[in-house]
C-alpha positions in Angstrom: 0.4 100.7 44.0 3.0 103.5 44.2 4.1 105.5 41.2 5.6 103.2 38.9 9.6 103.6 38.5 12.1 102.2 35.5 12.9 98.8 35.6 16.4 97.7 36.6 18.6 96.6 34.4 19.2 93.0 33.8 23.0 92.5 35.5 23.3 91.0 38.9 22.1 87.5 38.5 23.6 85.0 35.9 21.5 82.2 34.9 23.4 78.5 36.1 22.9 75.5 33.0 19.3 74.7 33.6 18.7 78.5 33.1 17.5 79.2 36.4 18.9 82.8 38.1 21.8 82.1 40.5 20.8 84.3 43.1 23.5 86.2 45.7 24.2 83.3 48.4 22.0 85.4 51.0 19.1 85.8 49.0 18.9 81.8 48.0 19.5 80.5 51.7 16.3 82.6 53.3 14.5 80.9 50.2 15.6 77.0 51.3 15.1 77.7 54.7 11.7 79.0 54.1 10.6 75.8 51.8 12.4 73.6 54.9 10.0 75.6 57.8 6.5 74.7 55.7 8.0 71.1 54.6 9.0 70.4 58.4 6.9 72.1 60.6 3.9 73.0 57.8 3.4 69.3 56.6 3.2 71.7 53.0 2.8 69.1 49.5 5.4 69.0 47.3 3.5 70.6 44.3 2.7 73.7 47.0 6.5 74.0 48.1 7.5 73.9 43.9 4.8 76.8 43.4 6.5 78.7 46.1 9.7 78.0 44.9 9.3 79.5 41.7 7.5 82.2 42.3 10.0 83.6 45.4 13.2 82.4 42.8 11.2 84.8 40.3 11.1 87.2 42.8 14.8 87.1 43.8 16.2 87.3 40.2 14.3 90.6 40.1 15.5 92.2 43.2 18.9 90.5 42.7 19.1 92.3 39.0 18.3 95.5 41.2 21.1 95.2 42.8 19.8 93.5 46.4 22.1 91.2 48.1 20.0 90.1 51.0 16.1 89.9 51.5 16.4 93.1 54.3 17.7 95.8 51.6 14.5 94.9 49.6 12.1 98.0 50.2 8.8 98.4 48.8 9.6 100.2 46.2 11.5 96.9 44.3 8.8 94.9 44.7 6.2 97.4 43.3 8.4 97.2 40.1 8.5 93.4 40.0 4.5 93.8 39.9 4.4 96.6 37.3 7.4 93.9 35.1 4.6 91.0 35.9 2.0 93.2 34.3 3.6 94.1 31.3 4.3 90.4 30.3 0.7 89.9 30.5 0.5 88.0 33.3 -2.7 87.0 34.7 -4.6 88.5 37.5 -5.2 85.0 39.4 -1.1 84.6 38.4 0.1 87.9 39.8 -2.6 87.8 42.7 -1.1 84.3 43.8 2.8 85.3 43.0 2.0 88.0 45.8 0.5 86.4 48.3 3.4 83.9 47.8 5.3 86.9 48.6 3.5 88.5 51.5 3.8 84.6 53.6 7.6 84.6 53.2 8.2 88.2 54.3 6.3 87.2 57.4 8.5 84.8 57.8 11.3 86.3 57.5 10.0 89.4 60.3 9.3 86.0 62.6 12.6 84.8 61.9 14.7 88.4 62.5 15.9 88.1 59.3 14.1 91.3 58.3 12.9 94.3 61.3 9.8 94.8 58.6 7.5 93.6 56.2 7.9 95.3 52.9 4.6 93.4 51.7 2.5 95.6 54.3 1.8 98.9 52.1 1.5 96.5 48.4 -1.7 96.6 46.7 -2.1 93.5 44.4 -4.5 93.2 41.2 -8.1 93.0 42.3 -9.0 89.0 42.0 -12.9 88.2 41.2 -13.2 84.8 41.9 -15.5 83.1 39.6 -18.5 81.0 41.0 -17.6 77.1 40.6 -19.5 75.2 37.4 -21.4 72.5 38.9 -23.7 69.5 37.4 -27.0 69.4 38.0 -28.8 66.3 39.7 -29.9 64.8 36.8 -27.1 65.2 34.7 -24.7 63.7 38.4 -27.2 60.9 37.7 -26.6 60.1 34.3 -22.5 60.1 35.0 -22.9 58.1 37.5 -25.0 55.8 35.7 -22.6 55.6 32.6 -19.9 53.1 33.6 -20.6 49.5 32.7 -21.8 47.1 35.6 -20.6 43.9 34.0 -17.4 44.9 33.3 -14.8 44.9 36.4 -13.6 48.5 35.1 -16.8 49.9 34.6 -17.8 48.4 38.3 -14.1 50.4 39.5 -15.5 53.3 37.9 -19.0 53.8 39.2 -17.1 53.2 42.8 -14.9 56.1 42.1 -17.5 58.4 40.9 -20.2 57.8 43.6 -17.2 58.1 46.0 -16.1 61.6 44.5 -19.7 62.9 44.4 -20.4 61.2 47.6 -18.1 62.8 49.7 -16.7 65.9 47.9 -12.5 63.8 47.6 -10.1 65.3 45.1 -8.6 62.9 42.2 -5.1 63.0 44.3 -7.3 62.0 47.5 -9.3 59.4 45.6 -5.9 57.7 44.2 -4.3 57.8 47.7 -6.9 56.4 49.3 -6.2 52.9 51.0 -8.7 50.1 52.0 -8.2 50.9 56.0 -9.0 54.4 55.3 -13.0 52.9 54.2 -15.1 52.3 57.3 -18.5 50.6 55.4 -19.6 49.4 58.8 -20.1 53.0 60.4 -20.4 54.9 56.8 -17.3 57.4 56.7 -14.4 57.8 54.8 -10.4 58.9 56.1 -9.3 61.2 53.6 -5.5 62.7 54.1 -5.8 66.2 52.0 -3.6 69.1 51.2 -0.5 69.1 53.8 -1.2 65.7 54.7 -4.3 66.8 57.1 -7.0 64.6 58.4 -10.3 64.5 57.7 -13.6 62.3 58.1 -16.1 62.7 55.6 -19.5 60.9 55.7 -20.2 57.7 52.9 -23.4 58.0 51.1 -25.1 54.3 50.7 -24.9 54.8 46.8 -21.3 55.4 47.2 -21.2 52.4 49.7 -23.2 49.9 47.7 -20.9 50.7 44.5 -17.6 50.0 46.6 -18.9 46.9 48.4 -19.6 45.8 44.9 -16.2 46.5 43.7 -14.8 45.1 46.8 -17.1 41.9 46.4 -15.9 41.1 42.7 -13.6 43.7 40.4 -10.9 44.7 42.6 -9.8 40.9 43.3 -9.2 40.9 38.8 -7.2 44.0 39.3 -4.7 42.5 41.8 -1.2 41.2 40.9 1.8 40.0 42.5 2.8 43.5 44.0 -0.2 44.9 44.4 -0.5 46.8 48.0 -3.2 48.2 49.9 -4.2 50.7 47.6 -8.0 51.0 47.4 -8.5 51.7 43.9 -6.6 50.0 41.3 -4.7 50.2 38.0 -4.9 47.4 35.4 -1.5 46.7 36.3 -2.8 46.3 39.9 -1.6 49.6 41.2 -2.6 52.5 42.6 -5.1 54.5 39.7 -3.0 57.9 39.3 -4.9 61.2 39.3 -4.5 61.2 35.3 -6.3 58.2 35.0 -9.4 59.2 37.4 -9.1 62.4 34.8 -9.1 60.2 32.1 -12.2 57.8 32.9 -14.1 60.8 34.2 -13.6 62.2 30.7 -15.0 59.2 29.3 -17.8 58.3 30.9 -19.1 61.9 30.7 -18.9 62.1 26.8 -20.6 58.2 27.4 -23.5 60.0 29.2 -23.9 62.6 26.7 -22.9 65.4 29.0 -22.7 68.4 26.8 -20.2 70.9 29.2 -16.5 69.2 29.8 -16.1 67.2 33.2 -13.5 67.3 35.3 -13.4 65.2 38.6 -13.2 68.7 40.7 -16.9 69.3 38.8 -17.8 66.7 41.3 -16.3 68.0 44.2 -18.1 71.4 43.3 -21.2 69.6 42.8 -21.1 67.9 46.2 -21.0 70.7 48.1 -23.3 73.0 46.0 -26.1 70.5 46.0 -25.6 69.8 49.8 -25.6 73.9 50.5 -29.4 73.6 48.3 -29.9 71.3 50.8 -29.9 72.9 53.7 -26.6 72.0 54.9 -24.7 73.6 57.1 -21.4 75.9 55.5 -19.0 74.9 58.4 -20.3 71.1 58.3 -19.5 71.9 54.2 -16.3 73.3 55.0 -14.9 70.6 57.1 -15.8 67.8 54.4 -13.8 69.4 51.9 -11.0 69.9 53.8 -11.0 74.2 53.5 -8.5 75.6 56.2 -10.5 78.8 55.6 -14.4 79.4 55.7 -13.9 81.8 52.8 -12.6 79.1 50.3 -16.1 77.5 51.3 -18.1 80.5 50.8 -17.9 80.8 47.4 -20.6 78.0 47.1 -23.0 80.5 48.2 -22.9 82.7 45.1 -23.7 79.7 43.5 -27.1 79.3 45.0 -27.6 82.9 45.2 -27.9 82.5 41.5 -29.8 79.7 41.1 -32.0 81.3 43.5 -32.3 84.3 41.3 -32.8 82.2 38.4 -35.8 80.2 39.6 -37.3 83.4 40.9 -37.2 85.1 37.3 -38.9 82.0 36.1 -41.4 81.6 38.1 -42.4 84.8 39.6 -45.1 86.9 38.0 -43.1 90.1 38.2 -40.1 87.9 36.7 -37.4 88.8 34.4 -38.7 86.3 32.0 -39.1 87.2 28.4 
């Protein structure tokens, strides 16, 4: 980062009665017509458009209290400040790492769009971000999750569907509450999964997974239904769609049923998935596509993972070990 400077002072941008900033007219419209181009034309999610939003509004009040009036008098020099001010609230480095790249995406945009001849982003060095290998489950202790809902009991039969479906094919809770019953081929073994930004994907049904939704199918889901009930896979015991909290919830459960010692989250799952089908042998692009990563990066941090456990088993095993 360049040398720090003084923070500006805090007049330029009042604060309207929900006590967000009201930015200069110029400096707001760029914003809107940002979040419109990756709603419209980016098929974005709403919670990705509201982190965006609040991150560039954050943005604006700052460069707005420095006296900017439109997004080309910004210079690098503002935005270095906004940084250093993010720092010495104690932000986060994951925080700060994503409020920049937020950043760096809508000052493309607004070179693209001629709204700016440059991109003050170009020459900004942002905190260092060490992403952290994923926790994952072990077979055994997938098994004994699994294992932990109730078979005679049409919520416990819902419940071993949706966690043999999570760990079968790597699905987020918000893609596992979506799902609908078209979106299930049992006949040819796949699943239709919409993801982040609305995208498309086929991801390959295990035959646990498929045995346990047959079953629920067969006999639960037909207790679950009631008079509006739609064609929403899973269901609610008021015959809706099961909300993400919910899948959060059960998974909660049936992991403190099964004894499971470290807290388990339905992503634990998804990280499990595709750690135990790297230890496999799988390939990382086939990995990749079934969880839905637009970047091969994202995916790659599933290697570490079994670089350690490789490292692990080799200091426990190996004569010239690390054992102790």
């Amino acid at each position: 980062m360049p040398a720090r400077r003084t923070s500006p002072a805090s007049s330029g941008a009042s604060e309207d009665s929900r006590g967000r900033a009201e930015l200069p007219p110029d400096l707001a419209e760029d914003i809107d017509a940002f979040l419109a181009f990756l709603e419209l034309e980016k098929g974005s999610s709403r919670n990705t458009l509201a982190a965006y939003e609040r991150d560039l509004q954050q943005c604006a009040a700052f460069v707005a209290r420095a006296g900017a009036r439109r997004w080309k008098d910004v210079g690098s020099a503002t935005l270095t400040d906004w940084l250093y001010a993010l720092t010495e609230q104690g932000m986060s480095v994951a925080s700060m790492a994503r409020k920049l790249s937020a950043l760096r995406t809508f000052c493309r945009h607004l070179v693209r769009e001629g709204r700016r001849p440059d991109d003050p982003t170009e020459l900004l060095t942002g905190p260092k971000l060490r992403r952290r290998a994923p926790d994952t489950l072990n077979v055994r202790d997938v098994a004994r999750l699994l294992d932990a809902p109730t078979p005679t009991d049409h919520y416990g039969v819902r419940d071993r569907a949706i966690l043999e479906l999570a760990y079968s094919s790597g699905l987020r809770a918000s893609e596992l509450s979506s799902l609908t019953l078209t979106q299930v081929d049992l006949d040819n073994g796949f699943v239709r999964v919409f993801g982040k930004g609305s995208k498309e994907r086929i991801v390959p049904l295990g035959d646990s997974a498929k045995r346990a939704i047959e079953t629920y199918l067969g006999s639960a889901r037909a207790k679950l239904v009631r008079a509006r009930t739609g064609s929403a896979l899973f269901l609610s015991d008021r015959g809706q769609a099961i909300s993400r909290k919910t899948i959060w919830a059960l998974v909660k459960k049936h992991a403190a049923r099964a004894g499971l010692e470290k807290p388990v989250k339905t992503h634990l799952l998804r990280h499990s998935f595709a750690t135990h089908l790297l230890s496999g042998g799988a390939d990382l692009r086939a990995i990749q596509e079934m969880l839905g990563h637009a970047s091969i990066t994202t995916t790659q941090i599933y290697t570490a993972v079994e670089s350690q456990r490789l490292i692990s088993e080799h200091d426990k095993f190996h004569p010239r070990g690390r054992r102790k």
